[in-house]
C-alpha positions as CSV (number, residue, x, y, z in Angstrom):
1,X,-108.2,-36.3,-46.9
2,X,-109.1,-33.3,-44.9
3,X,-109.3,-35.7,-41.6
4,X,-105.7,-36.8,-41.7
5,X,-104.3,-33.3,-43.3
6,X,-105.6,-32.6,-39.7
7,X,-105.0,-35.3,-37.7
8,X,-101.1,-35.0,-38.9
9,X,-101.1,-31.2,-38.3
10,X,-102.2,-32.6,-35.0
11,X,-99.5,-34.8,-34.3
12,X,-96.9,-32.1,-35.3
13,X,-98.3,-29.3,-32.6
14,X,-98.5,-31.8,-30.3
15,X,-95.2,-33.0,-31.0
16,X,-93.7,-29.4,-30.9
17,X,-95.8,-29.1,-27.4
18,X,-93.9,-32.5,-26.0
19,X,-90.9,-31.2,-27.3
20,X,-91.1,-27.4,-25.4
21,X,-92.3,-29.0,-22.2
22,X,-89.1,-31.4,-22.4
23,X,-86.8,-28.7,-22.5
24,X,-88.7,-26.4,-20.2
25,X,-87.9,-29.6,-17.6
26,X,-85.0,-29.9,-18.7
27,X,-83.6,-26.6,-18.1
28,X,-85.8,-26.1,-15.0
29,X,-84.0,-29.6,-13.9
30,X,-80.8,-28.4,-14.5
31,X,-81.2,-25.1,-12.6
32,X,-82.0,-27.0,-9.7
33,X,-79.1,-29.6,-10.2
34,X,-77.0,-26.4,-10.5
35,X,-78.2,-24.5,-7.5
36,X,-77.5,-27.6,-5.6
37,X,-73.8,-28.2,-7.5
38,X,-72.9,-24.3,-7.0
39,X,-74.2,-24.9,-3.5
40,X,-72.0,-27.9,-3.0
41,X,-68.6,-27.0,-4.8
42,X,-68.5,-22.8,-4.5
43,X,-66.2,-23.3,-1.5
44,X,-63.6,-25.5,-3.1
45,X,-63.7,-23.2,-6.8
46,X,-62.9,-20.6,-4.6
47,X,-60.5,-22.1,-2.6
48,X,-59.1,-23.2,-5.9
49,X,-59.1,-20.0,-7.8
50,X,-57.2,-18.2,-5.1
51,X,-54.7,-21.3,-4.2
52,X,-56.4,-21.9,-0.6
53,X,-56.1,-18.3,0.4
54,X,-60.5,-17.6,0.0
55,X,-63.1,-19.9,0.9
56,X,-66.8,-18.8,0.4
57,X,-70.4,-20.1,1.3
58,X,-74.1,-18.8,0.4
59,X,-77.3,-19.4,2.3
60,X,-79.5,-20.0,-1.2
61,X,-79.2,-19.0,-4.6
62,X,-82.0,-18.8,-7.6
63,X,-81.5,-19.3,-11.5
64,X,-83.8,-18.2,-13.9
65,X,-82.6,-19.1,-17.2
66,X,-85.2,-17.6,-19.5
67,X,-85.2,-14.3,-17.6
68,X,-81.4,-14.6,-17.6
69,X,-81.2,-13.7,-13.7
70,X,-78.9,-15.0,-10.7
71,X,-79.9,-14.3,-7.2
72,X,-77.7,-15.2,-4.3
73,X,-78.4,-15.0,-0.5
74,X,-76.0,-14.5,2.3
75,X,-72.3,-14.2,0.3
76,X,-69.6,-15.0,3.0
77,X,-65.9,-15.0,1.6
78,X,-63.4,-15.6,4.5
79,X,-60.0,-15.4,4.0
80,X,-58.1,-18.2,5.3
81,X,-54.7,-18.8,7.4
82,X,-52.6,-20.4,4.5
83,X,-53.2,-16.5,3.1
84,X,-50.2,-15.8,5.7
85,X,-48.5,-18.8,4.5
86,X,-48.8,-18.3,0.8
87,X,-47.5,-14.6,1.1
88,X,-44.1,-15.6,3.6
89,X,-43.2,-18.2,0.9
90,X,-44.1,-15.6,-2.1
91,X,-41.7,-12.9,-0.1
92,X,-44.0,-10.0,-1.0
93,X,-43.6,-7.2,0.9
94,X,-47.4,-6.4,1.6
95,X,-50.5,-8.7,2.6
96,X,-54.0,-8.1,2.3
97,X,-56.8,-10.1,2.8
98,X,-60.7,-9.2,2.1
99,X,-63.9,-10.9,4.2
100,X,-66.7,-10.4,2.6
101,X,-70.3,-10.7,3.9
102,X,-73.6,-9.6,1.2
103,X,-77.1,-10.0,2.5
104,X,-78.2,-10.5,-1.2
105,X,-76.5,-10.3,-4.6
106,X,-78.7,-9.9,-8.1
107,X,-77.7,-9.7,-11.6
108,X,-79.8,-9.1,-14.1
109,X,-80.0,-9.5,-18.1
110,X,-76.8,-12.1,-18.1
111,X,-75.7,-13.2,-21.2
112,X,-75.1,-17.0,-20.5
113,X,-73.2,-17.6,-24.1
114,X,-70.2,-15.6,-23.5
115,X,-70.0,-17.2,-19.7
116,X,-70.0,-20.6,-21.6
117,X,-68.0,-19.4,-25.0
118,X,-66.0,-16.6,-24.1
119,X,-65.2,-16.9,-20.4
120,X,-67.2,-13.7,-19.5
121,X,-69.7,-13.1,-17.2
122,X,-71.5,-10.2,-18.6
123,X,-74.6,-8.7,-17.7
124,X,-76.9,-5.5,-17.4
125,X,-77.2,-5.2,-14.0
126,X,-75.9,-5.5,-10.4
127,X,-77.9,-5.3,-7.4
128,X,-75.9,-5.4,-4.0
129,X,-77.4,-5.2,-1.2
130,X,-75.9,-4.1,2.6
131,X,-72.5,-5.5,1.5
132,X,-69.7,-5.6,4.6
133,X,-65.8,-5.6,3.2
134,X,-63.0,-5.5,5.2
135,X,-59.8,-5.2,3.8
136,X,-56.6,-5.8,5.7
137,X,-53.1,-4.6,4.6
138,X,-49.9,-5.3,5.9
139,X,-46.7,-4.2,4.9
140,X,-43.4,-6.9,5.7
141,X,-39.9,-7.4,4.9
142,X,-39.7,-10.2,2.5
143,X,-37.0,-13.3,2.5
144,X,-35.6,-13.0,-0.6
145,X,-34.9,-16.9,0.1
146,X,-38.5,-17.4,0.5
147,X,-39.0,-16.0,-3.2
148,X,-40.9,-18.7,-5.3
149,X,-41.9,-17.2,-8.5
150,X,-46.2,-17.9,-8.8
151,X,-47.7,-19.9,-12.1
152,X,-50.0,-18.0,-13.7
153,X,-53.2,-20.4,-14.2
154,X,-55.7,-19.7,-16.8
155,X,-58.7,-17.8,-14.3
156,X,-62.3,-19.6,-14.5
157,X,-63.8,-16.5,-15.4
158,X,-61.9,-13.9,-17.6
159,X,-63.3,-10.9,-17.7
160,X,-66.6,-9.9,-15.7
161,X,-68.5,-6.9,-17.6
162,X,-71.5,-4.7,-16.0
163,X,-74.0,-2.1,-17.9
164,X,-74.9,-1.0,-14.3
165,X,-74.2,-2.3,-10.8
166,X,-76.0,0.1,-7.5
167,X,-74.3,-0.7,-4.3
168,X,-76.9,-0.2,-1.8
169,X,-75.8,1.5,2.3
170,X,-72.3,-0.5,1.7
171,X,-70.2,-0.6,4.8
172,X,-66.3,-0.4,3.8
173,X,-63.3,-0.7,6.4
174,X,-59.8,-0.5,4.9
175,X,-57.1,-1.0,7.7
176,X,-53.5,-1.0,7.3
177,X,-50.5,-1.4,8.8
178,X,-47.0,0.0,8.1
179,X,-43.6,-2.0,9.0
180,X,-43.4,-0.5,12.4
181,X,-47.1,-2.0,13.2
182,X,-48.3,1.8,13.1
183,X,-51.9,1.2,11.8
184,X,-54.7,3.4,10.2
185,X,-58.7,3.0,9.6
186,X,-60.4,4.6,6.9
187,X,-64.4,4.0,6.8
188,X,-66.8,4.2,4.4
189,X,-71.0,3.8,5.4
190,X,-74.2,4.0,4.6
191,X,-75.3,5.9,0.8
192,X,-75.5,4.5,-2.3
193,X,-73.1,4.3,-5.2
194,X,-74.3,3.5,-9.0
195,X,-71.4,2.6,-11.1
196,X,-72.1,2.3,-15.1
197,X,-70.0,0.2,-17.6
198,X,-67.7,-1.6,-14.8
199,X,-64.6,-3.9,-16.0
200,X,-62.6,-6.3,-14.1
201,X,-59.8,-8.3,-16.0
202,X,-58.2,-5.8,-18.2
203,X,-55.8,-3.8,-17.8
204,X,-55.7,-2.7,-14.2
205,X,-54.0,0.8,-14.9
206,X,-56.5,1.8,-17.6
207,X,-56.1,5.7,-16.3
208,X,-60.0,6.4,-17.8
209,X,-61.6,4.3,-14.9
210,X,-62.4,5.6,-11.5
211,X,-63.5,2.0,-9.3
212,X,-63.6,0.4,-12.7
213,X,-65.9,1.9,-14.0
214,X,-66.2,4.3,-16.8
215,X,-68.1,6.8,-14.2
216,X,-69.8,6.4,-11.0
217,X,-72.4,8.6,-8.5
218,X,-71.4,8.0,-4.8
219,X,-74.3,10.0,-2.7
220,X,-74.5,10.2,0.9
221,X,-71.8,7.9,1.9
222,X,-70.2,8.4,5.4
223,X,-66.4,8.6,5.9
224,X,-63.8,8.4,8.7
225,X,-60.3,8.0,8.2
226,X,-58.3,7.6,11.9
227,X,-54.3,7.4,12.4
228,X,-53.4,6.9,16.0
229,X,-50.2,8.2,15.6
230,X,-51.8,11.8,14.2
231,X,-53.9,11.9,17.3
232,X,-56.5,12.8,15.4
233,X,-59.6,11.6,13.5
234,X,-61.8,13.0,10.0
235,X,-65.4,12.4,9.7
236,X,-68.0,13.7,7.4
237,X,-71.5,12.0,7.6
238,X,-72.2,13.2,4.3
239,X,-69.8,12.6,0.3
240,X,-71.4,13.0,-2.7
241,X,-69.5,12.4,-5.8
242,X,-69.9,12.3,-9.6
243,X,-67.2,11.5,-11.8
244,X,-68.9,11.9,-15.1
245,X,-69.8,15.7,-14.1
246,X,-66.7,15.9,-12.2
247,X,-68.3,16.8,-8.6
248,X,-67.2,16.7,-5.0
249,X,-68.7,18.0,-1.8
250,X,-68.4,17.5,1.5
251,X,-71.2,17.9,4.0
252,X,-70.1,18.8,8.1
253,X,-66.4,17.7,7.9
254,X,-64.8,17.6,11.4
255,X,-61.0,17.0,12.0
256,X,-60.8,16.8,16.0
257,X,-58.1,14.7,18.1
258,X,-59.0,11.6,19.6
259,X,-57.7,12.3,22.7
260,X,-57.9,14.9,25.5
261,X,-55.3,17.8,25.7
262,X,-53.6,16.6,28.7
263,X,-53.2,12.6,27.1
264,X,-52.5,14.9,23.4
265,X,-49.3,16.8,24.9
266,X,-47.9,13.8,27.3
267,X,-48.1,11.6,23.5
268,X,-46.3,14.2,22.0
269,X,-43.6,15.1,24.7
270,X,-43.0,18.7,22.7
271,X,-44.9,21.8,22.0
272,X,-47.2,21.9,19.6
273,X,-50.8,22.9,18.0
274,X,-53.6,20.7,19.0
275,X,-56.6,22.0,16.0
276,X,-60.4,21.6,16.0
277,X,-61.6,21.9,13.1
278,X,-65.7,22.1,12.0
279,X,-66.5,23.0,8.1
280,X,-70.3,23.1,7.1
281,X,-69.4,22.6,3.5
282,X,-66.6,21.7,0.9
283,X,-67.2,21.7,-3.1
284,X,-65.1,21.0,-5.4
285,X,-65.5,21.7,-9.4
286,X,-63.2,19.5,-12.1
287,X,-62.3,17.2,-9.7
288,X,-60.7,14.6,-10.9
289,X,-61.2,11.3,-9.0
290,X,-58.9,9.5,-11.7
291,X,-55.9,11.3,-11.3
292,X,-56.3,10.5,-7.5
293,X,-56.6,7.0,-8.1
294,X,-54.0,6.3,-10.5
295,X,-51.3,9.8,-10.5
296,X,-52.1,9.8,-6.8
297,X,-52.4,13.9,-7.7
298,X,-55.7,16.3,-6.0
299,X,-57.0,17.9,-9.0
300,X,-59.6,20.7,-8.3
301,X,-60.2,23.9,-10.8
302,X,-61.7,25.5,-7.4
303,X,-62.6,24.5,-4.1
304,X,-65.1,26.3,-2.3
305,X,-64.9,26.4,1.7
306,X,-67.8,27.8,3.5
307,X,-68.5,28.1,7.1
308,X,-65.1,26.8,8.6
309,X,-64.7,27.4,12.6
310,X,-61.0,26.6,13.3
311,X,-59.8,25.9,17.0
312,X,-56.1,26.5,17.6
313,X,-54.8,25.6,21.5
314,X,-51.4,26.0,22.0
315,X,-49.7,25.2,25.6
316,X,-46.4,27.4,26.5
317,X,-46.3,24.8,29.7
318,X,-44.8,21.7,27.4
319,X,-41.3,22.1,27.4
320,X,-39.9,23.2,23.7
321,X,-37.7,21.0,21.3
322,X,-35.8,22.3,18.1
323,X,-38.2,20.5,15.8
324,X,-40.9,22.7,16.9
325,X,-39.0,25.2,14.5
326,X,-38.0,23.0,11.9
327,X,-39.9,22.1,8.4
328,X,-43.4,24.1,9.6
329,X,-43.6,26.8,7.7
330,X,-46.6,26.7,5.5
331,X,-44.9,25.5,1.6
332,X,-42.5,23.2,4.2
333,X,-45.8,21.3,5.2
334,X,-47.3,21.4,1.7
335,X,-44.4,19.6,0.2
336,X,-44.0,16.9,3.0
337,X,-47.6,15.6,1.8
338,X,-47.5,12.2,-0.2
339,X,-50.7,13.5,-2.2
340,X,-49.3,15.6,-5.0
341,X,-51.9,18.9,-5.0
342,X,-52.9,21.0,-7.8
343,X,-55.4,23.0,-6.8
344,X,-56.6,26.2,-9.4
345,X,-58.0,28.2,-6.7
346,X,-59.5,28.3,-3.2
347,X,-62.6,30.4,-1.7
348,X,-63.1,30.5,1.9
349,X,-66.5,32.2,2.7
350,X,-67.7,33.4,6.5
351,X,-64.6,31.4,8.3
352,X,-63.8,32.3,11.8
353,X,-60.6,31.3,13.7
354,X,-60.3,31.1,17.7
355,X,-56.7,30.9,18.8
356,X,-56.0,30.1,22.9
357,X,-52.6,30.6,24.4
358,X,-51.6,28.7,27.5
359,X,-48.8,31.3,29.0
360,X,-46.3,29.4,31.4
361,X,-45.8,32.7,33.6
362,X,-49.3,33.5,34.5
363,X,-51.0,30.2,33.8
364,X,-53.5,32.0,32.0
365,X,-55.4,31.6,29.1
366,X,-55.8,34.5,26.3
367,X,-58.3,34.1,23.5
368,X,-57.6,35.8,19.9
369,X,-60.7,35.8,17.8
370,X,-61.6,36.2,14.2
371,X,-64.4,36.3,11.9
372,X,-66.2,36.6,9.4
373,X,-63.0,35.6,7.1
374,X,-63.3,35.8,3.3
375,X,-60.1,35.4,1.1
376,X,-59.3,34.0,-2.4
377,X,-56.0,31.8,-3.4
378,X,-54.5,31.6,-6.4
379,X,-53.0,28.1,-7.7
380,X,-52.0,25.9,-4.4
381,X,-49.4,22.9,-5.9
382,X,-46.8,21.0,-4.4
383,X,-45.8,20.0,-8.5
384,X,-42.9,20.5,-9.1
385,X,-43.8,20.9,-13.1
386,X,-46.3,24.4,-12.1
387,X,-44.4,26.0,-9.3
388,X,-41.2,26.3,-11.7
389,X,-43.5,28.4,-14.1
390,X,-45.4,30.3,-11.3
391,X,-43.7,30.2,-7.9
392,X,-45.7,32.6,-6.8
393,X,-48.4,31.8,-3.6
394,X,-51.0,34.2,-2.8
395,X,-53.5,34.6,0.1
396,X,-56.1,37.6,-0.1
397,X,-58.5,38.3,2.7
398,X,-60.4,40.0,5.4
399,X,-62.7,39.2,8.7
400,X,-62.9,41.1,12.3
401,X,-60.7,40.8,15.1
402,X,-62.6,40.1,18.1
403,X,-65.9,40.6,16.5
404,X,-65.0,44.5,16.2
405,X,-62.2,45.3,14.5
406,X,-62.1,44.9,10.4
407,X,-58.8,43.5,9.5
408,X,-57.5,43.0,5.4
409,X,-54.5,41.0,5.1
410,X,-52.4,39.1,2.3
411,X,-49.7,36.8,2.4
412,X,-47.0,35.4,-0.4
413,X,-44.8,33.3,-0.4
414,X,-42.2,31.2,-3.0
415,X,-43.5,27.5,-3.0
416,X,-40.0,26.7,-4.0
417,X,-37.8,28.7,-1.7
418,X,-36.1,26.0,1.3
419,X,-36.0,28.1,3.6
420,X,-39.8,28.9,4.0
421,X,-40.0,32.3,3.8
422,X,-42.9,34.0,3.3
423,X,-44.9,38.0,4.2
424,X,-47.4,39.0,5.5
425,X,-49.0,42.7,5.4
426,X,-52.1,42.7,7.2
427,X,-53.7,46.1,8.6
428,X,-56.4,46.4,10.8
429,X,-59.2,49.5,11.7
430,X,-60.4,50.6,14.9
431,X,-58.2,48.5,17.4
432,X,-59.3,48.7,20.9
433,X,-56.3,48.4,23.1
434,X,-58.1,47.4,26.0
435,X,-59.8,44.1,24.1
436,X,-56.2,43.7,23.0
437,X,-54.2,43.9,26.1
438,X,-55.6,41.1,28.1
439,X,-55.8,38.2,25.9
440,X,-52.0,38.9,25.4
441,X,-51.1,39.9,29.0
C-alpha cells in the first residue's frame, strides 16, 4: 500500500516537473520567437504608428520573462521624407522631426499584464545609455487648401509609466528655424539626469510635470544655445538642477560673440555694444522649472551672481542710426523679452566691469574700469500683474573705479513708464583726475 502511495506521489512530482520544464521551454521559445518577430517587424510598427513619417531598427534585443526585463542594443529611429509630405498635406504651420540613435536601452521590473490588458507599458526602471536626439523644427505657411483633417487611430501602446528612468551623458541638439530661414542651436551634453514617476499619454499640459516627470536631478550637463543672427553664443560646461528641491546653478557661463569685432560691426551696419561676458557662478533658489515649461514665466525667489567680469567695447567709428536711441533703455529691453521674468531678488557679489571706447577723432582707445561691485535688486518683472502693484525698480551698489576709487551708486526706475526713464545718483571718493583724464581724452 505504502509502495504505490509512493510510487503515485511519484508520478505526480514528476508530472508537475514535466509540466514546469514545458512551460520554462515554452516561454524561453517564445522569447526567442519574439526577439526574432520584434527584430523583423519594429520597422513597419513604427512606420505604422507614425503613418510612414519614423522608421526604426536595433542591432539585438534580450527578454527575460521571469526577471521581467527588456534589453535593446543600438535604437536607430530615422525620420523619413514622407515626414515633409505628410506635414504640406496636413498644412501645419511647423515641422519637426526627431533621429534618434541609443547605444543600449534597459527596463527593468516590467509589468507584462497591463502591456497585454491595459495597453501600458509600465515598469520600475529605465536605463539609457549615451542617447543622441536631434530634433528639427521648422516653422511654414500652411495651404489652407492642403488642410486634410488627421484620423485619430487607437495608439498600440497607451500610456507608458516609469518609477525611475537615469539618462546616462545624453547628447541633445534642438535646431530651429523661423519663417525667414533664421535658425538657432541650443545643446545639451554630457551629465546625467534621473527622472522619478515619468508619464507619457496623459494629458500633455499637466502644469505639475517638469519633462514628465513628477521631479527630475539634471547634474553636470553641458549647454550652448547659438543664434546667428545675435552674433553671439552661451555656454556653460556645467547645469545642475533639481526640481523637487527647486535648485538651479550655473557653473562658468560665458556669453561671447561668435565673430570678430571687425566681421561684428560690418553684420550690424550701426553702432552698437559688442559684450563679453564670463560669470563663475549662478544659483538660483525657488526656481521653478514648471512655470518655464508650461507659463513660459522665470521664477526665482533670489539669484545669486558671483564673480561676473563684464566686457563692454563700443566703436564711435561705425556710423550712427536713429535706432541706436530707440527702445534701449534698460525696462525697454526687459519688456521686449518673450520669457516673462519674475525674479524676487538679485545679488551680485565681487563683479567687475571694463568698458573700452573707440573715439572717431583720436582713434584711441580709453579704458573705464570697475570692481569689486556688490549691489542688491529688489523684484525684477516684466508681469504686467506685479509691476501695477510695485512699479518701483531698484539697484543698490558699490565697487572701485579704476582699482582706486570707491564708488556707491543706486539707480530707479518705473518698469511701466514708455518713455524709459530712469536715475541714477552715484558718488564716488578720492577721484584722481589724472587716471580720469586720459581714458576720456
Amino acid at each position: 500500500m505504502n509502495w504505490k502511495k509512493n510510487k503515485t506521489r511519484n508520478w505526480i512530482l514528476f508530472s508537475l516537473l514535466l509540466v514546469i520544464l514545458l512551460f520554462a521551454g515554452f516561454i524561453t521559445w517564445a522569447a526567442l520567437s519574439y526577439k526574432k518577430i520584434i527584430k523583423k517587424n519594429l520597422s513597419g510598427w513604427v512606420s505604422k504608428a507614425t503613418d510612414g513619417k519614423y522608421h526604426a531598427s536595433i542591432n539585438d534585443i534580450s527578454i527575460k520573462v521571469f526577471s521581467r526585463q527588456l534589453t535593446i542594443t543600438g535604437i536607430k529611429v530615422l525620420p523619413d521624407t514622407n515626414i515633409i509630405n505628410h506635414f504640406k498635406e496636413t498644412g501645419r504651420t511647423s515641422n519637426i522631426s526627431v533621429t534618434v540613435a541609443i547605444p543600449k536601452l534597459q527596463l527593468n521590473s516590467i509589468e507584462w499584464l497591463k502591456l497585454v490588458s491595459n495597453k501600458e507599458l509600465a515598469f520600475g526602471q529605465a536605463l539609457i545609455w549615451q542617447p543622441d536626439v536631434l530634433i528639427i523644427a521648422k516653422q511654414r505657411k500652411p495651404d489652407s487648401s492642403l488642410i486634410r483633417a488627421e484620423k485619430k487611430k487607437s495608439p498600440l501602446i497607451k500610456k507608458i509609466l516609469a518609477q525611475t528612468i537615469d539618462i546616462m551623458q545624453p547628447g541633445i541638439v534642438f535646431r530651429s528655424f523661423n519663417l525667414q530661414n533664421e535658425s538657432f542651436d541650443c545643446t545639451l551634453k554630457g551629465g546625467n539626469a534621473v527622472l522619478h514617476e515619468w508619464l507619457l499619454g496623459e494629458d500633455i499640459n499637466d502644469t505639475s510635470r517638469f519633462l514628465f516627470a513628477k521631479s527630475c536631478v539634471i547634474d553636470s550637463l553641458a549647454f550652448s544655445f547659438c543664434k546667428p543672427s545675435m552674433l553671439y553664443e552661451f555656454k556653460a560646461p556645467a547645469i545642475y538642477l533639481n526640481t523637487n528641491k527647486q535648485q538651479l546653478s550655473v557653473n562658468d557661463l560665458v556669453i561671447a560673440p561668435i565673430v570678430d569685432r571687425e566681421t561684428f560691426y560690418r553684420i550690424k551696419g550701426k553702432r552698437a555694444t559688442i559684450c563679453n561676458i564670463n560669470i563663475q557662478k549662478i544659483n538660483a533658489t525657488d526656481f521653478d522649472g514648471k512655470k518655464l515649461t508650461h507659463a513660459g514665466e522665470l521664477y526665482a525667489s533670489d539669484i545669486t551672481i558671483t564673480d561676473p567680469a563684464i566686457g563692454l567695447y563700443y566703436s564711435y567709428l561705425i556710423p550712427s542710426h536713429p535706432v541706436n536711441m530707440m527702445g534701449i533703455d534698460p525696462h525697454q529691453l526687459l519688456h521686449k523679452l518673450k520669457v516673462k521674468i519674475n525674479i524676487k531678488g538679485i545679488s551680485v557679489n565681487n563683479g567687475s566691469v571694463i568698458y573700452t571706447e573707440l573715439n572717431e577723432k583720436s582713434r584711441q582707445e580709453g579704458v573705464l574700469s570697475f570692481d569689486n561691485i556688490n549691489c542688491r535688486t529688489n523684484r525684477l518683472t516684466n508681469m504686467d500683474i506685479y509691476t501695477s502693484k510695485n512699479d518701483s525698480f531698484s539697484v543698490k551698489g558699490t565697487g572701485r573705479l579704476l582699482n582706486k576709487s570707491k564708488i556707491t551708486a543706486s539707480l530707479n526706475l518705473a518698469l511701466s513708464d514708455p518713455l524709459g526713464a530712469y536715475a541714477i545718483d552715484a558718488r564716488a571718493e578720492n577721484i584722481d583726475a589724472a587716471l580720469i583724464r586720459k581714458p576720456v581724452s
